[in-house]
N, CA, C and O atoms as a DFTB+ gen file, in Angstrom:
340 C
 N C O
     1  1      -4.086     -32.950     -11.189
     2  2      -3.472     -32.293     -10.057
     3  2      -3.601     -30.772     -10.150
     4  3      -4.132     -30.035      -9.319
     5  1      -3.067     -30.457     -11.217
     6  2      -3.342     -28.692     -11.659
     7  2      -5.073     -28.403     -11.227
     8  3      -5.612     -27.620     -10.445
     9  1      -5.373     -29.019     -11.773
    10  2      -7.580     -28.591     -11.088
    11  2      -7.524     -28.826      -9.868
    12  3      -8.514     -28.321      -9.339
    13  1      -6.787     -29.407      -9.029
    14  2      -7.179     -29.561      -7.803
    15  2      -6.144     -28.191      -6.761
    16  3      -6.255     -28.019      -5.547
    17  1      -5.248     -27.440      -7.672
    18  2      -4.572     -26.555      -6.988
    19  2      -5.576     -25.335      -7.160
    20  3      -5.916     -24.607      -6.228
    21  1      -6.083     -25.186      -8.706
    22  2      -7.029     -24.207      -8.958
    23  2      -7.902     -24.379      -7.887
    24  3      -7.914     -23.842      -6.780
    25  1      -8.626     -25.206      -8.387
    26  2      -9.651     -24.900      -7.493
    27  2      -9.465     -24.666      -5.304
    28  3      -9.961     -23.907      -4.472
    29  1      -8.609     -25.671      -5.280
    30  2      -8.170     -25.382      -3.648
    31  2      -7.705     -23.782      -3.463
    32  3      -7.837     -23.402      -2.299
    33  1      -7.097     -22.605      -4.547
    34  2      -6.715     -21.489      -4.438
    35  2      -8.079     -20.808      -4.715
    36  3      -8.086     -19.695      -4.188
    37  1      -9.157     -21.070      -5.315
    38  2     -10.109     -20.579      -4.938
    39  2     -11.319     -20.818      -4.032
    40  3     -12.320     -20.119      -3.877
    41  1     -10.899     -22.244      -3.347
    42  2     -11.863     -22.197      -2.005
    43  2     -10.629     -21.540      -0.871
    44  3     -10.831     -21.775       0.320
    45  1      -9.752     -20.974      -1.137
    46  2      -9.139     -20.410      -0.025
    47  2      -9.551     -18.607      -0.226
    48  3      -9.913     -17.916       0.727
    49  1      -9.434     -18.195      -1.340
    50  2      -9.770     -16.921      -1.466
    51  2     -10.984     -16.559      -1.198
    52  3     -11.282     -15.485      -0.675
    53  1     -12.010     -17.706      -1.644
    54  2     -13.543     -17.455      -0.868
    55  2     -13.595     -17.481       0.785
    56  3     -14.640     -17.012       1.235
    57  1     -12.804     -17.871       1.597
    58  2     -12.840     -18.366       2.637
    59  2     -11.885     -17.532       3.171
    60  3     -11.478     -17.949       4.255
    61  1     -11.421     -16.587       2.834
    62  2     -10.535     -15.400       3.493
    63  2     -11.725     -14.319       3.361
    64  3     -12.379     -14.036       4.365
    65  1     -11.991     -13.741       2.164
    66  2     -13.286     -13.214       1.813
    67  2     -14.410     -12.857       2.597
    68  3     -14.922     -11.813       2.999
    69  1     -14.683     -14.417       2.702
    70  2     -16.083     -14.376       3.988
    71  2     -15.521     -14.098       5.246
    72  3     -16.174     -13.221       5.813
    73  1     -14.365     -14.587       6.045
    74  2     -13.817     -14.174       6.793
    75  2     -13.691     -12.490       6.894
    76  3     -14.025     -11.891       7.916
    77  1     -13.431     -12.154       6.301
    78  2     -12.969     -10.643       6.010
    79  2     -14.470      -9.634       6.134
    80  3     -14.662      -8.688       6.897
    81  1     -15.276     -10.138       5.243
    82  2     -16.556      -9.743       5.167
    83  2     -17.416      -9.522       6.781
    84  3     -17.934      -8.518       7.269
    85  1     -17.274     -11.014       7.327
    86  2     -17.910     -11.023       8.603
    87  2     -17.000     -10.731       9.596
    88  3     -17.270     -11.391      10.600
    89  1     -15.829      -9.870       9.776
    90  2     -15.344      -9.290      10.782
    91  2     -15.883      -7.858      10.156
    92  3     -16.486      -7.174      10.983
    93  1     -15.799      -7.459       9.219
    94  2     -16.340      -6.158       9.026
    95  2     -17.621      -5.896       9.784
    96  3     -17.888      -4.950      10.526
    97  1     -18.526      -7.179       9.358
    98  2     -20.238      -6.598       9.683
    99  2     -19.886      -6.676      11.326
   100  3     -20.746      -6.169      12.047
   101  1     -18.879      -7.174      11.899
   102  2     -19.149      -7.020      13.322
   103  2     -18.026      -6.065      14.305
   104  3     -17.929      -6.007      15.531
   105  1     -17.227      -5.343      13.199
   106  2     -16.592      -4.001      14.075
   107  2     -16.865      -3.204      13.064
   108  3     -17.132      -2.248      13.792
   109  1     -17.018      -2.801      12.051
   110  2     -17.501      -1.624      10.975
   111  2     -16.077      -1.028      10.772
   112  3     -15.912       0.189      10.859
   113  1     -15.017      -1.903      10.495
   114  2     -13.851      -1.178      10.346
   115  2     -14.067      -1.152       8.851
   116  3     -14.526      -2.084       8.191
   117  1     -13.676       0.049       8.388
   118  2     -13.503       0.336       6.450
   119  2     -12.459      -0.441       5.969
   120  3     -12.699      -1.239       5.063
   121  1     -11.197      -0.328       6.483
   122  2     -10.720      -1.526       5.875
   123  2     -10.033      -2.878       5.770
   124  3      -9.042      -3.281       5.160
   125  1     -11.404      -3.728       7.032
   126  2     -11.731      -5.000       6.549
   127  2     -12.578      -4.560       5.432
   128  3     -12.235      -5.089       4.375
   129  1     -13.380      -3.916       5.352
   130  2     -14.466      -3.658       3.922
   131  2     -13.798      -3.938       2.723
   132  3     -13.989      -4.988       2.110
   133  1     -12.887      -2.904       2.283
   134  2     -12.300      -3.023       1.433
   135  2     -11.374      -4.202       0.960
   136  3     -11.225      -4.668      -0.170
   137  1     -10.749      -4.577       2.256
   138  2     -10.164      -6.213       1.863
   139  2     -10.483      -7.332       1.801
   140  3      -9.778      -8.250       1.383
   141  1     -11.688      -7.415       2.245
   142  2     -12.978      -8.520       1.869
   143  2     -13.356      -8.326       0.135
   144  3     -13.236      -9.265      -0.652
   145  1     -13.765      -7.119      -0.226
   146  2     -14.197      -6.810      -1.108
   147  2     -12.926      -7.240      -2.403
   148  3     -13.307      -7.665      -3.493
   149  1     -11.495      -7.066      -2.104
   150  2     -10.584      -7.567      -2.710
   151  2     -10.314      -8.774      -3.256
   152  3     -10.388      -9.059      -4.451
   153  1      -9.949      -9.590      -2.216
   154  2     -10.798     -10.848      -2.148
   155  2     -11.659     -11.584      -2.848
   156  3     -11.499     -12.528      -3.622
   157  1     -12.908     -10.821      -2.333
   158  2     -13.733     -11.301      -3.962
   159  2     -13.367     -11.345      -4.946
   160  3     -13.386     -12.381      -5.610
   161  1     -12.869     -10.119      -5.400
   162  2     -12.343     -10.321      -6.686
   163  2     -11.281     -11.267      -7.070
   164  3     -11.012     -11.894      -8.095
   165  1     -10.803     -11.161      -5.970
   166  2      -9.247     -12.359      -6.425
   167  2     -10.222     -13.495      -6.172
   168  3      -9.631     -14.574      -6.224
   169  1     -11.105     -13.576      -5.998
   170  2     -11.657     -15.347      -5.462
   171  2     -12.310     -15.614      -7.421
   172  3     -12.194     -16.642      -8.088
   173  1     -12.925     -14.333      -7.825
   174  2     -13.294     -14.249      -8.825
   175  2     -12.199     -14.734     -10.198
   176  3     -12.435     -15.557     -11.082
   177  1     -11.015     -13.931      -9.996
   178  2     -10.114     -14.054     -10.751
   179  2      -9.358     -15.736     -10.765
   180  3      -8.767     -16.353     -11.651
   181  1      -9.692     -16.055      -9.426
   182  2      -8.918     -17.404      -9.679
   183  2      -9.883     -18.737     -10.155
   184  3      -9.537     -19.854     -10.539
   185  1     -11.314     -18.108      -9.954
   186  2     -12.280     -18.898     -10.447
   187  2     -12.212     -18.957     -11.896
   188  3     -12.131     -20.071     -12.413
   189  1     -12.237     -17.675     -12.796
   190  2     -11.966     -17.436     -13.929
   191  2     -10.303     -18.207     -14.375
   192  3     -10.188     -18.729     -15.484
   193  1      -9.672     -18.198     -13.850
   194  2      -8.241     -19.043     -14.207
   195  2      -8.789     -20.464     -14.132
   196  3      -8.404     -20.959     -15.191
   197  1      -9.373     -21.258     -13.565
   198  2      -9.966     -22.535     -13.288
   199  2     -10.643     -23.186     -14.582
   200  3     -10.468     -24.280     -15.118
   201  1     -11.664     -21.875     -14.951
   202  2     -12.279     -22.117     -16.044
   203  2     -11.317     -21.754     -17.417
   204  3     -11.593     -22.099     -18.567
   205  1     -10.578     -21.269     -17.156
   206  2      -9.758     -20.864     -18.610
   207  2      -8.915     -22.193     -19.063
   208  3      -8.716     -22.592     -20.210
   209  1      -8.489     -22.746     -17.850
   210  2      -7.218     -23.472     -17.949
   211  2      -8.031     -24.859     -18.206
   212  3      -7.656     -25.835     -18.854
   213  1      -9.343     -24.645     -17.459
   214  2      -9.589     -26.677     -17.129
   215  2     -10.251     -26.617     -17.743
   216  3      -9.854     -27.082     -18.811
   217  1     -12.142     -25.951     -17.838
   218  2     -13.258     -26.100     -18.817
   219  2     -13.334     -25.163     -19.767
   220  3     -14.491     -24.743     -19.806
   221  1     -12.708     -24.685     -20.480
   222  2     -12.617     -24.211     -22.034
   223  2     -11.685     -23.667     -22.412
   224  3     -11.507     -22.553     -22.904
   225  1     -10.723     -24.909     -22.054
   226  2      -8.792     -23.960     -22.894
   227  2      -8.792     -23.953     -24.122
   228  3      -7.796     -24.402     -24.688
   229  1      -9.963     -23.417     -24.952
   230  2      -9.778     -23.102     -26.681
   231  2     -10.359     -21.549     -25.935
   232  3     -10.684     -20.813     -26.866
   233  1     -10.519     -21.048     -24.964
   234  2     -11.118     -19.650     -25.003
   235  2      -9.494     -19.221     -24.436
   236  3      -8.560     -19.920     -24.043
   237  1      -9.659     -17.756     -24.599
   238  2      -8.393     -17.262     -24.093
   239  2      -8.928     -16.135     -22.770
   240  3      -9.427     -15.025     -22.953
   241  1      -8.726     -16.623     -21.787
   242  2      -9.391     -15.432     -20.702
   243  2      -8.347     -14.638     -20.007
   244  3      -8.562     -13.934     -19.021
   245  1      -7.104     -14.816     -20.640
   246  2      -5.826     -14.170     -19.395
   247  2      -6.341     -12.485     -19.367
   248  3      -5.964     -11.827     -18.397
   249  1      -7.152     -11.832     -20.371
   250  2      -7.037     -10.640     -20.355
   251  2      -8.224     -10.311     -18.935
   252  3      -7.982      -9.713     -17.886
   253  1      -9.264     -10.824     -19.301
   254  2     -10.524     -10.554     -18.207
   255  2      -9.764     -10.777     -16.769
   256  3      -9.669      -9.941     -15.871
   257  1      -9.279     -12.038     -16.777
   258  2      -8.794     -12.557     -15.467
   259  2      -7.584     -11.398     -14.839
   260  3      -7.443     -10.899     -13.722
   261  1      -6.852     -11.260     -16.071
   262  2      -6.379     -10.119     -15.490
   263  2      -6.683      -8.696     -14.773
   264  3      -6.406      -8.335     -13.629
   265  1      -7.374      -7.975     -15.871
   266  2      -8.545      -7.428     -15.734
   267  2      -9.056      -7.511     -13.870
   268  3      -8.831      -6.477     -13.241
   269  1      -9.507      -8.340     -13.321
   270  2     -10.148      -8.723     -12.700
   271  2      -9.108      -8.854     -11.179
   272  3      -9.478      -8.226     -10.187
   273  1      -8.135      -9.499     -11.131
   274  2      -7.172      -9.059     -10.522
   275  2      -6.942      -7.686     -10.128
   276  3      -7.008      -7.228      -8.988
   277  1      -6.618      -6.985     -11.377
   278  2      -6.380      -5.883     -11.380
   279  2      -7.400      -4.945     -10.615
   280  3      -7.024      -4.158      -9.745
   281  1      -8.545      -5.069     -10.953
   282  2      -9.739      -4.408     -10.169
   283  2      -9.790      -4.789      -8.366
   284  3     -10.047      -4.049      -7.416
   285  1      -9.533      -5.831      -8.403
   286  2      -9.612      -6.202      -6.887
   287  2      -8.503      -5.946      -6.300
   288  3      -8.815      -5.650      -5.147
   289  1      -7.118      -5.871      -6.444
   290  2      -6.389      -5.072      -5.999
   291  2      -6.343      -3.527      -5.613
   292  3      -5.746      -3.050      -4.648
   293  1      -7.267      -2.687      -6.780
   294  2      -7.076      -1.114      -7.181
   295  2      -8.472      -0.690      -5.820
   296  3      -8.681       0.408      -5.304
   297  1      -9.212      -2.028      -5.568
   298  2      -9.836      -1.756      -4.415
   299  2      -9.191      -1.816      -2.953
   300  3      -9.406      -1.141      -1.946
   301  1      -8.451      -2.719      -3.173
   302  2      -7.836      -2.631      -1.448
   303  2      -6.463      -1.412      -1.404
   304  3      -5.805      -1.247      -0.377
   305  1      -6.208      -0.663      -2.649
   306  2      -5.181      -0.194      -2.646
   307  2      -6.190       1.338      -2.168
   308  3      -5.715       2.170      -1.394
   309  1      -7.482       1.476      -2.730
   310  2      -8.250       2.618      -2.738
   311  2      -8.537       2.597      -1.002
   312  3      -8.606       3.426      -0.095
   313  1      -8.612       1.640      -1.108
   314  2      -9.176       1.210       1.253
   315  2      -8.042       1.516       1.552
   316  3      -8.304       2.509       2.230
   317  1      -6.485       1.400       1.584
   318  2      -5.654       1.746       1.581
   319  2      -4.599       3.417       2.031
   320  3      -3.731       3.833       2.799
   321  1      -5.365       3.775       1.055
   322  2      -5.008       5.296       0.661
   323  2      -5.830       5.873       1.720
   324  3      -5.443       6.177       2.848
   325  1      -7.579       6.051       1.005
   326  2      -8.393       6.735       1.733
   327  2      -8.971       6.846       2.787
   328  3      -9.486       7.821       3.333
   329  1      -8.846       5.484       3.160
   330  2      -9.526       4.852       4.743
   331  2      -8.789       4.611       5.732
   332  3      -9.207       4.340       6.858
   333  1      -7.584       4.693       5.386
   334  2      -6.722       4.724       6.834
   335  2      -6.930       6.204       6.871
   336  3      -6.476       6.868       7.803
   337  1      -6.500       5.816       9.670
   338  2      -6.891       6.552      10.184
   339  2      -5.438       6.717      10.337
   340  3      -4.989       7.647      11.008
């Protein structure tokens, strides 16, 4: 049951993502850019939790995954700041 939440939280973050992505390419707003680009990363980060938890729980990945979170947030926070009008 736990693999099937992982993974359903990362076909939802991919699928906000692309969403996000392809409203950008079709109004050029900066930040859908940046929150697409977020996204990824959180789609990344929860992919990396998937694999930590289900296919190789003798590795320890909370730091990367964190890590990784962390980066994709510090992007929509940067779209945030600088790109609002």
């Amino acid at each position: 049951m736990a693999s099937a939440v992982y993974f359903l939280g990362t076909v939802v973050t991919l699928l906000c993502a692309s969403l996000l992505l392809r409203a950008y390419l079709q109004t050029k707003t900066k930040l859908l850019l940046w929150s697409g680009l977020c996204f990824v990363g959180l789609t990344i980060a929860n992919a990396l939790l998937w694999v930590d938890l289900m296919l190789l729980p003798q590795l320890n990945l909370y730091t990367l995954r964190l890590a990784t979170a962390a980066g994709a947030m510090l992007l929509l926070l940067y779209g945030l700041i600088f790109e609002s009008e």
